[in-house]
C-alpha positions as CSV (number, residue, x, y, z in Angstrom):
1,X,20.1,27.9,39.8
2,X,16.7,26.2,40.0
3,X,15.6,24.6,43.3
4,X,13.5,21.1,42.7
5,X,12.0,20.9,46.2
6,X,10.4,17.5,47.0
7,X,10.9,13.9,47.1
8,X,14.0,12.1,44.9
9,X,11.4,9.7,43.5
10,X,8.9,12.4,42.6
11,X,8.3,11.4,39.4
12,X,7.8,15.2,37.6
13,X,11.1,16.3,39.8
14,X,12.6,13.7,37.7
15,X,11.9,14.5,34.8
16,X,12.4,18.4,35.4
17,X,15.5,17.4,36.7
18,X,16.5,15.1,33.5
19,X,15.2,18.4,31.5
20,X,16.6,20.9,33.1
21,X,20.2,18.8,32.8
22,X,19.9,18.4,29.2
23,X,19.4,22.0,28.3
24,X,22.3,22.7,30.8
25,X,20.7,24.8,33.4
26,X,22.1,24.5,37.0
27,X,19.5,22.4,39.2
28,X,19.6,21.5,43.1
29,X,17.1,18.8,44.3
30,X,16.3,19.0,48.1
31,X,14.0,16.3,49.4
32,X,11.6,17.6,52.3
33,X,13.1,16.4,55.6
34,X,16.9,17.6,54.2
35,X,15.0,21.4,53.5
36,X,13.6,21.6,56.8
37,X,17.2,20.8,58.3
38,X,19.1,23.3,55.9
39,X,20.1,26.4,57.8
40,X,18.9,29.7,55.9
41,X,18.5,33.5,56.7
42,X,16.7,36.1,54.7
43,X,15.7,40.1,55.6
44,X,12.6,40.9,53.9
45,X,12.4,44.1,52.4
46,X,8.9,45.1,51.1
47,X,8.2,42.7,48.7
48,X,11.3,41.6,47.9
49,X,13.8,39.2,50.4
50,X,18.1,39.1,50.8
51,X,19.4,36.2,52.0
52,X,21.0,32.9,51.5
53,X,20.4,29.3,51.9
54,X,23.0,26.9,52.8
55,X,23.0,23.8,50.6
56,X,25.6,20.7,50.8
57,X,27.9,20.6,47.1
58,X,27.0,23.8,45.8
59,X,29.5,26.5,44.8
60,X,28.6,29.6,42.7
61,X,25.1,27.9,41.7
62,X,26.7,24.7,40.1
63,X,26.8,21.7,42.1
64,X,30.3,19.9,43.1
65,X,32.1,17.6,45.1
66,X,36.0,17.7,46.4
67,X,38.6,14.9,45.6
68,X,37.2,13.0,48.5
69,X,33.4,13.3,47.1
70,X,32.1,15.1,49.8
71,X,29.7,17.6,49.3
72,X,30.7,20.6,51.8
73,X,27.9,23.0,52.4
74,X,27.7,26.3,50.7
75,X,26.0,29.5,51.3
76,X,23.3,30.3,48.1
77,X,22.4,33.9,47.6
78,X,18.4,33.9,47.6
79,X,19.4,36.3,44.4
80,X,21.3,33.3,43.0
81,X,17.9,31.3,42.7
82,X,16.5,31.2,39.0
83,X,13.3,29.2,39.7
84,X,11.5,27.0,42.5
85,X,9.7,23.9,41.6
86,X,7.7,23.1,45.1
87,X,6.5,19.7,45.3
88,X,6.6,19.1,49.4
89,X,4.8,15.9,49.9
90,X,4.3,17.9,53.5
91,X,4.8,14.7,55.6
92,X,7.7,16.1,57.5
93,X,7.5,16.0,61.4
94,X,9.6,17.3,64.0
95,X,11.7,15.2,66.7
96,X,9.8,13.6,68.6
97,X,12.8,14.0,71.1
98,X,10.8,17.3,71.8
99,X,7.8,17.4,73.7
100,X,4.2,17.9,72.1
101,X,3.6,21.7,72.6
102,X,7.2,22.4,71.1
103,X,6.9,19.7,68.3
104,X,3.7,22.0,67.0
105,X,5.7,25.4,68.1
106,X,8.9,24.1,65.3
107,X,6.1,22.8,62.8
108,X,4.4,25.9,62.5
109,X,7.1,27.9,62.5
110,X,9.4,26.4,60.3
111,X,6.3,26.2,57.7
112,X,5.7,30.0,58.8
113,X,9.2,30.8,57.6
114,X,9.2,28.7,54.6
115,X,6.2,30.4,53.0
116,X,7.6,33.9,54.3
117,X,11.3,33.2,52.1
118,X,9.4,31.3,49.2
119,X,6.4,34.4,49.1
120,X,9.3,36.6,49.0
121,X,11.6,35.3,46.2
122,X,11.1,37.5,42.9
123,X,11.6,34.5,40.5
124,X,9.0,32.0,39.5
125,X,7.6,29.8,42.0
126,X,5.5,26.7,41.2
127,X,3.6,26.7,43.0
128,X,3.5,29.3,45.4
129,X,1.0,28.0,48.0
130,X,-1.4,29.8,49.9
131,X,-0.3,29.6,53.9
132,X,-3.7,28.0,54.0
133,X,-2.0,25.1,52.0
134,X,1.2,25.6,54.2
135,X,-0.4,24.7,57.4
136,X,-2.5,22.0,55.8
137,X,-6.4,23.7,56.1
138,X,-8.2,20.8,54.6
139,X,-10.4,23.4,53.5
140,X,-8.3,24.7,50.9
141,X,-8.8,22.4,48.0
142,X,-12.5,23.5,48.0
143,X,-12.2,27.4,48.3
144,X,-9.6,26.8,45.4
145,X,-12.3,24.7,43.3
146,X,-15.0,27.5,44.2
147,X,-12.8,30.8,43.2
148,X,-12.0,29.2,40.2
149,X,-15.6,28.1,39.5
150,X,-16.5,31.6,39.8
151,X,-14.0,32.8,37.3
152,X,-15.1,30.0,34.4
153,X,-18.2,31.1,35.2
154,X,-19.2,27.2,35.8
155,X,-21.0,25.5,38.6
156,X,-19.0,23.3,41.1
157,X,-19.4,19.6,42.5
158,X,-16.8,20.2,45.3
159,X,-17.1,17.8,47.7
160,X,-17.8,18.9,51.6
161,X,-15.1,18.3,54.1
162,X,-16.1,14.7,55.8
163,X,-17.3,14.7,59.6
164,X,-14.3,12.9,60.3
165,X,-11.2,14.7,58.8
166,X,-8.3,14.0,57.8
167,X,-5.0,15.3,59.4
168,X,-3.4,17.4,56.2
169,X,-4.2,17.5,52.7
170,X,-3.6,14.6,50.1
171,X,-3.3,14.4,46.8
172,X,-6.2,13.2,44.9
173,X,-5.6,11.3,41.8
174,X,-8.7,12.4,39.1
175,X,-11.7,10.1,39.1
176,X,-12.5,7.6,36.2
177,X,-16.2,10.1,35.4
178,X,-14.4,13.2,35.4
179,X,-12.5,15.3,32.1
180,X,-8.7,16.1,33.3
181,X,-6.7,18.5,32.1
182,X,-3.3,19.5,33.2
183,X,-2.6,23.5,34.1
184,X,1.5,24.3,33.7
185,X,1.2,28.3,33.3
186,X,-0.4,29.0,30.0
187,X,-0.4,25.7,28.1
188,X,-3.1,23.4,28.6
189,X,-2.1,19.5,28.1
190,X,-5.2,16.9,28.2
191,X,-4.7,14.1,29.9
192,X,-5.9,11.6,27.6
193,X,-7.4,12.2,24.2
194,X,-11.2,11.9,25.7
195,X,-10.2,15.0,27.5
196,X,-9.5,17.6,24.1
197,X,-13.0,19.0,23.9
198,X,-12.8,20.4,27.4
199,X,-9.2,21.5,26.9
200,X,-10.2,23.5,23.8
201,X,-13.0,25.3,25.5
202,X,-10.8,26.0,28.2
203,X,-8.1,27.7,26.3
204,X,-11.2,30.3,25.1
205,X,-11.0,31.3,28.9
206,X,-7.2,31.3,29.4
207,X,-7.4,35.4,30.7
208,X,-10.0,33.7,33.5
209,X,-7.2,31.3,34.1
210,X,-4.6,33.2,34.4
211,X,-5.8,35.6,36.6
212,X,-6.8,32.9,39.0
213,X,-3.6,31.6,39.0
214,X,-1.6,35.0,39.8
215,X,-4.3,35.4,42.5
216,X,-3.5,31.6,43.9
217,X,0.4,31.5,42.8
218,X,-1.2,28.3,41.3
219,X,1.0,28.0,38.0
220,X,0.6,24.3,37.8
221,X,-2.4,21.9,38.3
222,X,-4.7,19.5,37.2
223,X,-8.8,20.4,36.4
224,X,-11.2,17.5,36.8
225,X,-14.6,18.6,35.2
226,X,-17.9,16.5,35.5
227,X,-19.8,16.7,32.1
228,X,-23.0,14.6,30.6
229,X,-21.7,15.5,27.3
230,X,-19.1,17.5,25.1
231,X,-21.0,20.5,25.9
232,X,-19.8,23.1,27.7
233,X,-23.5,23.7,29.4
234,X,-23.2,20.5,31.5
235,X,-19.4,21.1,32.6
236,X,-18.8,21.6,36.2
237,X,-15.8,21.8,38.3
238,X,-15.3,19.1,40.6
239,X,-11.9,19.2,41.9
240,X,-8.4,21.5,41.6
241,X,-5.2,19.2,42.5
242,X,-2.5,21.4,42.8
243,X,-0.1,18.4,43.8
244,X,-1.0,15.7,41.0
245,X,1.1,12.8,41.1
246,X,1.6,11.4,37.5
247,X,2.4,8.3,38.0
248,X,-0.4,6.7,36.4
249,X,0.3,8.8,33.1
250,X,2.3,7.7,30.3
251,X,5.8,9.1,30.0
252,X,5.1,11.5,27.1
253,X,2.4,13.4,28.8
254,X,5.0,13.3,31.4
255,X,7.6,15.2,29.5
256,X,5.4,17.6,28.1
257,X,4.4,19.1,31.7
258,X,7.8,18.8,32.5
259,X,8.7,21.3,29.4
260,X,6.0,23.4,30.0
261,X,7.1,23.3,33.9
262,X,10.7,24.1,32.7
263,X,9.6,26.9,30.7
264,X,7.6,28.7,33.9
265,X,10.4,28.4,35.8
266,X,13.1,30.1,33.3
C-alpha cells in the first residue's frame, strides 16, 4: 500500500495517484488536516518502527466501502506500507478551542511524532524531511542549497533570510533567470529544453547527488542554477525546492516525475 500524503488537488498526488491506479498498485490519499486527526501508534525499535495507522475504507491494504458506502476505519500495519509520497503543504493548525500555550504544545508534538513514525518506516519515503523542515526553520532551504553546493563543488547565490521573516517555509516556484531541473531519485528531467546543458553536466555528478540525497532523505526536488552561459564555470546554485508545485508545467513533464516518483516509491 502506498500513502500519498498531501492535498486532493496536489497536482503530482494526482498524477501519482492516476499512475499508481493504472499499474494496479494499492494507493491511499490522506490530505493534511485528515492525517493529523487519524489515530496511530508505533514502538520504535532501533531503527526500525511496529505499529499501525488507522485509516477510514481500508481493509488488508486495498481500499473499500460497505453496501451503505461508508468507509469504516481500519487499522494499517506500518509493515503494510509499501511507499510514502510526503507532500504536506504544512498549513495545518490546531483548535483554536485550545488556548495559545497548548495550541503550540499539540503542533509541535504532533509534528514531533510524525517525523518520529515517517524517520522510522523502512520503505521509501519522498521526501523524508529533516525535523528542521518539520518544524518549519526558515533556515532550512539555505543550509540545503549550501550542503549541496559543497558537494557539486559549485558556488551558491542562496539568498539570506529577510529581517522580517516569514512564519513557515513556502514553496518557491523557480525564477525566469535561473536553469531548472527536476531531482526524482536518480533520473534527472529538465524542465524545459533551455535547461538540457545543465542537466547533462549534472548527471556527470549523479554519486555527489546521490549521496546528498541519502544524507537529506531528499529523493525528489527541483535545482535552480544561475549561469552567464552553457558553461559549467559560471553555474551556481541558487535555490533547492524540495516542495515544487508543477502547476505551471506542461502535463508531460508532469507524468514523467510522476513515473520516476512511482518508481522511488516501489
Amino acid at each position: 500500500m502506498l500513502l500519498a500524503l498531501g492535498h486532493p488537488d496536489d497536482i503530482l498526488i494526482q498524477h501519482v495517484y492516476r499512475r499508481a491506479v493504472t499499474d494496479g498498485i494499492p494507493i491511499h490519499c490522506i490530505d493534511e488536516p485528515d492525517l493529523f486527526s487519524h489515530p496511530f501508534a508505533f514502538e520504535q525499535n532501533g531503527t526500525s518502527s511496529t505499529g499501525y495507522m488507522l485509516l477510514e475504507g481500508i481493509v488488508d491494504g486495498i481500499e473499500r466501502t460497505d453496501e451503505a458506502g461508508s468507509r469504516n476505519a481500519t487499522a494499517l500495519r506500518l509493515d503494510r506500507i509499501s511507499g510514502v509520497l510526503l507532500r504536506l503543504p504544512r498549513i495545518w493548525w490546531p483548535s483554536t478551542d485550545l488556548d495559545l500555550q497548548d495550541q503550540m504544545f499539540v503542533y509541535h508534538e504532533s509534528s514531533a511524532a510524525w517525523f518520529a513514525l515517517l524517520e522510522g518506516l523502512s520503505c521509501p519515503v519522498v521526501n523524508r524531511f529533516d525535523l528542521a523542515w518539520w518544524l518549519n526553520d526558515i533556515t532550512y532551504p539555505a543550509t540545503l542549497v549550501h550542503n549541496l553546493g559543497r558537494r557539486l563543488n559549485l558556488h551558491t547565490t542562496a539568498e539570506p533570510p529577510l529581517s522580517t521573516l516569514q512564519p513557515r517555509i513556502v514553496p518557491r516556484p523557480p525564477e525566469p533567470s535561473c536553469l531548472s531541473v527536476y531531482l526524482a531519485g536518480s533520473t534527472l528531467i529538465p524542465r524545459s529544453p533551455k535547461d538540457h546543458a545543465i542537466s547533462n553536466w549534472l548527471a556527470e555528478s549523479l554519486p555527489a547527488l546521490t549521496s546528498w540525497q541519502r544524507e537529506n532523505g531528499a529523493q525528489l526536488s527541483r535545482l535552480d542554477f544561475n549561469h552567464e552561459a552553457n558553461d559549467p564555470s559560471t553555474y551556481s546554485l541558487h535555490y533547492v525546492e524540495l516542495f515544487p508545485w508543477l502547476e505551471d508545467d506542461p502535463t508531460a513533464l508532469i507524468d514523467q516525475i510522476a513515473a520516476a516518483t512511482v518508481e522511488m516509491l516501489t
